[in-house]
N, C-alpha and C positions, 0 to 999 in steps of 0.2 A: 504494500500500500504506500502512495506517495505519502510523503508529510503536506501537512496543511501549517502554514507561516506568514507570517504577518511580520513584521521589523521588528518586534519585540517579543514576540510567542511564537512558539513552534511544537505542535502534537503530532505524532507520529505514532502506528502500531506497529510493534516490534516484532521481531518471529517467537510465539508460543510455546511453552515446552509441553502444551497441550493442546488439541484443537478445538476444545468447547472452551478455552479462556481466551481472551482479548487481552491483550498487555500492550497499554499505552504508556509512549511517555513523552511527558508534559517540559517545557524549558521556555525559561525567558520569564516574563513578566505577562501575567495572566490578570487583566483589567476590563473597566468598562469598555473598552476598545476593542481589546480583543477575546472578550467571551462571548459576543456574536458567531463566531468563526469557531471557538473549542465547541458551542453549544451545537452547532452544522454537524460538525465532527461526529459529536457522540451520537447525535439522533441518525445519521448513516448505519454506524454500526449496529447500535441497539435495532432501528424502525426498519434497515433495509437488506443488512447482512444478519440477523436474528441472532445478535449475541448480545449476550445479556449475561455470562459471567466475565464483569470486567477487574483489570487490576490495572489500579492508575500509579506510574512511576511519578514521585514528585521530586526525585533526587536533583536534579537540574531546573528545575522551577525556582525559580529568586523570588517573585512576589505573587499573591494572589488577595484579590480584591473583593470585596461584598459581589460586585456582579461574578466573577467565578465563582464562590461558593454557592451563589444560588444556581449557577447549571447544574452543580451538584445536585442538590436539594431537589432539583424542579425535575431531573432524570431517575432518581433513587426508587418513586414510587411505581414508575414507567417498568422501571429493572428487576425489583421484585415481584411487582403483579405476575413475569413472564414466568418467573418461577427462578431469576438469578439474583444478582447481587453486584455491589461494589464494593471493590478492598482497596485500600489506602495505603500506598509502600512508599519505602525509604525517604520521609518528608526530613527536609532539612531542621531546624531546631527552631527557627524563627517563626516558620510556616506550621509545626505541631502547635509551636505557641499559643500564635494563632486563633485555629481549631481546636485548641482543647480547652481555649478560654468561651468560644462558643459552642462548647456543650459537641462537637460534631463526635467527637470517640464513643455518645451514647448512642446516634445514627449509623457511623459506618465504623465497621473495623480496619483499625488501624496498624500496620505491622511494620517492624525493620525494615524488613526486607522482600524481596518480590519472592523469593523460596521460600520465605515464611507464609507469603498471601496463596503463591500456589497449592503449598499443601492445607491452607487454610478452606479451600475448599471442597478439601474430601469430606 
């Protein structure tokens, strides 16, 4: 899959070490600007390639902003209705900050690492 990028964000799916997960990962600076575009991104995946166990890399991600956390939010209930999920890997310290000051590690699980989210899904 191409990356989708904008001059300051860039989401891309990476190759799977399984192929009912989707492993994205996210870099750059994730704002009102460019969560239009992550928000495109995810609804392909989930609405048009029918996957819906996802695991978001946020290791390369430097910022993210009240409009990206609500793509989150606004695709979660979309994800589980289908019967999947979304896992949260390797966020930087600034960005768990964050999210865990807004309550988000009671919505999604959150792990190290993307080996930890994969077998998080067994």
């Amino acid at each position: 899959m191409t990356p989708e990028s904008h001059a300051r964000f860039e989401v891309r799916e990476l190759p799977s070490p399984r192929p009912e997960l989707a492993v994205l990962e996210l870099s750059g600076e994730l704002d009102a600007h460019t969560a239009p575009q992550f928000e495109q991104f995810l609804e392909r995946i989930v609405r048009d390639e029918s996957k819906t166990r996802l695991i978001l890399d946020f290791h390369h991600l430097e910022y993210i902003s009240s409009a990206g956390l609500g793509v989150l939010m606004g695709l979660i209930e979309e994800v589980r209705a289908a019967g999947g999920d979304m896992k949260l890997a390797d966020l930087p310290e600034k960005i768990f900050h964050v999210l865990d000051l807004l309550g988000f590690p009671v919505v999604f699980q959150i792990l190290p690492t993307i080996d930890e989210a994969v077998h998080a899904f067994k």
